[in-house]
N, C-alpha and C positions, 0 to 999 in steps of 0.2 A: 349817788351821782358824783362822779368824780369831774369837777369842771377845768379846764386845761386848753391855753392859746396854742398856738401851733404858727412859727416863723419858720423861713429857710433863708439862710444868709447866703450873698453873693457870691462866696464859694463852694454852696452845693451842703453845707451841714443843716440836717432837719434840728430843728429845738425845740423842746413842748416843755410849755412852764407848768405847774403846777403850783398853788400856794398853798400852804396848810398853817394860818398865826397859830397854833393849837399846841405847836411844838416849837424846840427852841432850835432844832438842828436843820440844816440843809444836804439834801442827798444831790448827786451826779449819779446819773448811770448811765455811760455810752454804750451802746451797741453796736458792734461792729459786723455788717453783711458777709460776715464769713464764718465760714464753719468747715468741717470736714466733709462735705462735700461739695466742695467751691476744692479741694484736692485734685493736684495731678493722680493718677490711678497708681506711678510709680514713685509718687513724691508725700505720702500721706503719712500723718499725725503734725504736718505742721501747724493747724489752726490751734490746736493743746500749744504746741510748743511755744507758741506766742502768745499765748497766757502765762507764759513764764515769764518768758525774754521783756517781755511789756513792766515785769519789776525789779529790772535789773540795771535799771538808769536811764538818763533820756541826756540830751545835747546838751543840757546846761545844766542838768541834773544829777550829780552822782548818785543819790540815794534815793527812792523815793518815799520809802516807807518814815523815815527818820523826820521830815519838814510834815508828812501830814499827822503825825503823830503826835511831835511836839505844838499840832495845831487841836488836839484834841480826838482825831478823828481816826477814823476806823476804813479796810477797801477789803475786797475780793473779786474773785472773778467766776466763771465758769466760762466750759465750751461747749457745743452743741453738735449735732449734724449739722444745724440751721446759721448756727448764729456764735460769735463771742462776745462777751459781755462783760464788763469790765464797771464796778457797781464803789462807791464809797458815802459815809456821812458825814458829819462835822457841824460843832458850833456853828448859827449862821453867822455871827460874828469873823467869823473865818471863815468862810466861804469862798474867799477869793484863792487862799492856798490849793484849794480844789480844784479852780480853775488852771491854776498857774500850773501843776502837775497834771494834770490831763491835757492839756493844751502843749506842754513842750514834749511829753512824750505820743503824742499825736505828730508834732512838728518832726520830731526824730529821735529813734532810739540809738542810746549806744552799742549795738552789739560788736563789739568788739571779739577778737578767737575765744580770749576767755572768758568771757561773759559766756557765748553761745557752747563751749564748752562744759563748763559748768552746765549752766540748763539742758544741756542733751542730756547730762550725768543723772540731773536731776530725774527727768522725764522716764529715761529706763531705767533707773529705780522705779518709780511707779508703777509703768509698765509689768516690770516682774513683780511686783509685791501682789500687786491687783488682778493682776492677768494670767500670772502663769505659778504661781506658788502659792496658790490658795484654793481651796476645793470649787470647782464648779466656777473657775474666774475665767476659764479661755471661754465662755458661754458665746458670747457677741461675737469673739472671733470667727467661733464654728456657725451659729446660725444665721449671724446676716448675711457670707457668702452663699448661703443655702437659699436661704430666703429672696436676695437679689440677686440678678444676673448681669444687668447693664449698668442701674441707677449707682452711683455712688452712695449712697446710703448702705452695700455692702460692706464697708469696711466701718470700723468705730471711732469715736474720736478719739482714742489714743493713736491711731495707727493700724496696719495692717501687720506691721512688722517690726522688730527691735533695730532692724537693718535698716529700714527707712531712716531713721532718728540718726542713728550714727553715720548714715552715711553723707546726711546735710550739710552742705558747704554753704561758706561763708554769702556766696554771691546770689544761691537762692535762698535763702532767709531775707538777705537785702533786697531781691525782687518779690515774694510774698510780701513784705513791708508794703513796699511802694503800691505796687498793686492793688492792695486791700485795706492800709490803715492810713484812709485819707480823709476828710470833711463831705468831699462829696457822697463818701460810703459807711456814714456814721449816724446814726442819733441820737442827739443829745436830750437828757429828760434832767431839767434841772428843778427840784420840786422842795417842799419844807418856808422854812420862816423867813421868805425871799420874794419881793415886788416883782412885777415885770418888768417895769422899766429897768431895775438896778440887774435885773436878768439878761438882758436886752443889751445893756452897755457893757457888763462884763463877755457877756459873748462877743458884743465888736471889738472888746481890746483884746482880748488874749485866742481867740480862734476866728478871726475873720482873718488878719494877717496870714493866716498858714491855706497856701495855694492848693487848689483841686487837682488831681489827680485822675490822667486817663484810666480809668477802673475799667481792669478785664471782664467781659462779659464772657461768663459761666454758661455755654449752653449746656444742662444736662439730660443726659438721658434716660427717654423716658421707659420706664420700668414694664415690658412687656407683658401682656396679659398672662397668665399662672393656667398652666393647660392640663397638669397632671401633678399630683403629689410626690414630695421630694422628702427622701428620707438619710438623714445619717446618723451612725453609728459611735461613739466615742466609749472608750475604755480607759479609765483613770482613777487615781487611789481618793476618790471620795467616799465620803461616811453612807452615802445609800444612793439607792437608781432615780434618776430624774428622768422627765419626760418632759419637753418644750414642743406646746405645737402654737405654730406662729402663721396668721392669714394678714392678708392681704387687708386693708380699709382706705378710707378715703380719708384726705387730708385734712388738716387743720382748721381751714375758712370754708368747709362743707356744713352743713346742716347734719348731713348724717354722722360726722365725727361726733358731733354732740348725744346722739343714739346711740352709738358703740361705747363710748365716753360713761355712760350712765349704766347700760349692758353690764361694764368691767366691773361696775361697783357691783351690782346686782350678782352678780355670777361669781364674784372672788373677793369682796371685804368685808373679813371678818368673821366672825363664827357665826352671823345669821347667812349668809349668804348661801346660794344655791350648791354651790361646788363645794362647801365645806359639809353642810346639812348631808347632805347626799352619799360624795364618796371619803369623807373622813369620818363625819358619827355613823349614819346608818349604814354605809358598806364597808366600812375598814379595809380601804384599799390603800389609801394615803395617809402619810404622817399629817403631811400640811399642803394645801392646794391652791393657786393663788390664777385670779385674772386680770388683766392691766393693759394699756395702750403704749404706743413710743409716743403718740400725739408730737409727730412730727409735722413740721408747716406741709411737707409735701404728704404723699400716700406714704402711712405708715404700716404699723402692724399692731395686730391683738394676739395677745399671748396669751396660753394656757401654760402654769407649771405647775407641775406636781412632784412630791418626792414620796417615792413609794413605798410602802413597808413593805419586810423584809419577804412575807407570803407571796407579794402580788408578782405577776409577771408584768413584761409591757404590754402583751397584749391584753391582757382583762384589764390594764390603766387606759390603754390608749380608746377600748370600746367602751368602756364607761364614761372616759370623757364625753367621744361619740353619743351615745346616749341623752345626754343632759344637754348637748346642744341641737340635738334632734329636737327634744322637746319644746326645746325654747322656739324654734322654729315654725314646730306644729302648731302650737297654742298661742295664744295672746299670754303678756305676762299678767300679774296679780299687780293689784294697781297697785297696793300698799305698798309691796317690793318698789315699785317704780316713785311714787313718792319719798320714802327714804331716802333713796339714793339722791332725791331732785333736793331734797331738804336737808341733805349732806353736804349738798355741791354750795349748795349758796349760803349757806354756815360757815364754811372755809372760805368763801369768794368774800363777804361779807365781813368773815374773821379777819382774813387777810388785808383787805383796805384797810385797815386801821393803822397799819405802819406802813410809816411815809416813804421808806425804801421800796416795798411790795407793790404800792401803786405807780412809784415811776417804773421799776421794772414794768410790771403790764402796759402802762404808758408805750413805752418803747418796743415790747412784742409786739402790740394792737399795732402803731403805724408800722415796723416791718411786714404784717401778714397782710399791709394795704388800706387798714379801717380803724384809726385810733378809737374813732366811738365803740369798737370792738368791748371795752372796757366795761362799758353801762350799757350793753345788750347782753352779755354773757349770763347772767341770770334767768333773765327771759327766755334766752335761748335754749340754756336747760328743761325749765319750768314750762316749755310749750312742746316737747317732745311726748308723745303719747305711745302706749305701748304699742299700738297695732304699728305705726312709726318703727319701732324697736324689732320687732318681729319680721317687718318686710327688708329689714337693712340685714337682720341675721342671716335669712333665706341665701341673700346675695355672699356674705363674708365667708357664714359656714361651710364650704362648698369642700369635697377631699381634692378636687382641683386647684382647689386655692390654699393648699397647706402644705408646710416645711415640717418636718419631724423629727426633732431630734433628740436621738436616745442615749442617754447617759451613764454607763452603765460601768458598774463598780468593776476593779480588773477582775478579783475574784469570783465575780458570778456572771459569767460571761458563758454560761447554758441559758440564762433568762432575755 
């Protein structure tokens, strides 16, 4: 049981304390309601881009790396489709330096030309090392347009394009800012070897003073129903043919996310699982075959991939995958399969609460998806899913109506 108060101050910033005396250190993880798709459709890879710009000084701060450092402590970030997040620890002893750099780069960043300069430079580096110079890295480019047609989730958090990034000026980076990195559209989880009260007062001095912000509201749109199957083709110098087939699921705060969720495991982790047993030992169609979720807050997707040896064509891949989700379809699963998986989940749910960074971050996913008690259900949740559950959500996902396909296909064997 993770126990944890929940205030929101007069200007709009949620805060969930958590205490743990167990340890010596104090975590901050703000969350920030924005991600890549909270993106203009011709202004995207900004939400990445301000996981950059966010360490590259603030209004009274030239460095930010340097004051938490010399405080003992440690930061990172990620971005999401959903969500940026922006996470550090520190002596609790020190604690307040935590505060004082999240809170004045909250109040304002310096992005100045070369500052934002610089971080473009940075980001399409990345872009090309990850995405376009590495075998099999344009993947998300090519399938989530395939896969989406309206929702924003068709493009990835880097962006759509290297052109978007350079072509970012100064005045919309300064409106993305404003826009999106304000109190009212933040949560704060400040959690570790820290009172609430002394939580409580450091939140009114250093983030109560910094004003709310009219925050644009995102309507997005919503992802049409999947009416017929979608196929593409890529030709590229990698080491062997893949196959990505990618359906449709339901969202994150679903009950059935948690059946598709446990499905992924069952069907693709690891050498006991269904997809390996099948078409890598017993049919030697595959090198290596994997299945997994985006487990995105909205309607995500379930992938199949598979990389094929050098015999198979794609169509004996593609109906052998066919096959093994037929099955699962037709049948009830095998309970034991489905206990594993449920006795994997909460071994890592379990594992993971033990560091006090890992629970504020879920702290602060739980209240963005709407349900902080999210936190101390998640077990249950797993652990109450049943296979015939499993089976009637497959029915639905499985469908060739409901599938993107994309085939990856080496230049040189491009008869298969």
């Amino acid at each position: 049981m993770i126990e944890y108060t929940k205030f929101i101050l007069d200007n709009g910033l949620t805060v969930i304390h958590h205490q743990d005396t167990s340890t010596e250190l104090c975590v901050l993880n703000l969350l920030y309601k924005v991600g890549s798709k909270n993106e203009e459709a011709n202004k995207t890879g900004f939400a990445h881009l301000f996981e950059h710009l966010m360490f590259g000084g603030s209004v009274h701060i030239p460095s930010y790396d340097e004051p938490l450092q010399l405080a003992g402590g440690e930061n990172n970030a990620f971005t999401s489709n959903d969500i940026t997040n922006y996470y550090l620890s520190l002596p609790a002893n020190n604690v307040e330096t935590g505060f004082w750099l999240e809170s004045d780069r909250m109040l304002g960043l310096a992005i100045n030309p070369k500052s934002l300069r610089v971080q473009k430079g940075v980001v399409i580096e990345e872009f090309k090392e990850r995405y376009l110079n590495q075998p099999y890295g344009d993947i998300w480019l090519k399938l989530l347009p395939l896969a989406y047609k309206k929702h924003p989730y068709k493009w990835p958090t880097i962006g759509k394009a290297i052109a978007h990034i350079k072509q970012a000026k100064q005045e919309d980076v300064n409106a993305f800012f404003k826009q999106n990195y304000a109190p009212n559209n933040c949560i704060l989880v400040v959690g570790g070897n820290i009172d609430l009260d002394k939580t409580k007062a450091l939140c009114n001095k250093w983030f109560l003073p910094i004003p709310a912000q009219p925050i644009q509201l995102h309507v997005l749109t919503k992802e049409p129903t999947q009416k017929k199957m979608r196929r593409k083709e890529v030709y590229a110098d990698v080491p062997a043919n893949l196959i990505v087939m990618a359906f449709h699921m339901d969202q994150r705060q679903s009950k059935n996310f948690y059946a598709m969720d446990l499905l992924s495991d069952i069907m693709g982790s690891g050498k006991g699982s269904i997809l390996y047993q099948q078409l890598v030992k017993n049919k030697t169609l595959f090198s290596e075959i994997d299945a997994y979720i985006t487990a995105d807050a909205e309607p995500g997707l379930f992938i199949v991939e598979g990389r094929l040896l050098p015999h198979t064509t794609f169509e004996q891949a593609e109906e052998a995958i066919w096959l093994v989700l037929d099955q699962i379809k037709s049948k009830k699963m095998e309970e034991d399969d489905l206990k594993r998986a449920q006795h994997k989940n909460e071994t890592s749910i379990r594992f993971g609460d033990i560091n006090p960074l890992n629970r504020a971050m879920k702290l602060a996913y739980a209240e963005y998806l709407g349900d902080v008690e999210l936190v101390n259900k998640e077990i249950d949740n797993y652990l109450s899913i049943n296979t015939q559950e499993i089976c009637i959500e497959a029915k639905k996902v499985f469908k060739k109506s409901n599938c993107s396909v994309l085939s990856y296909k080496k230049k040189n064997d491009e008869s298969k």
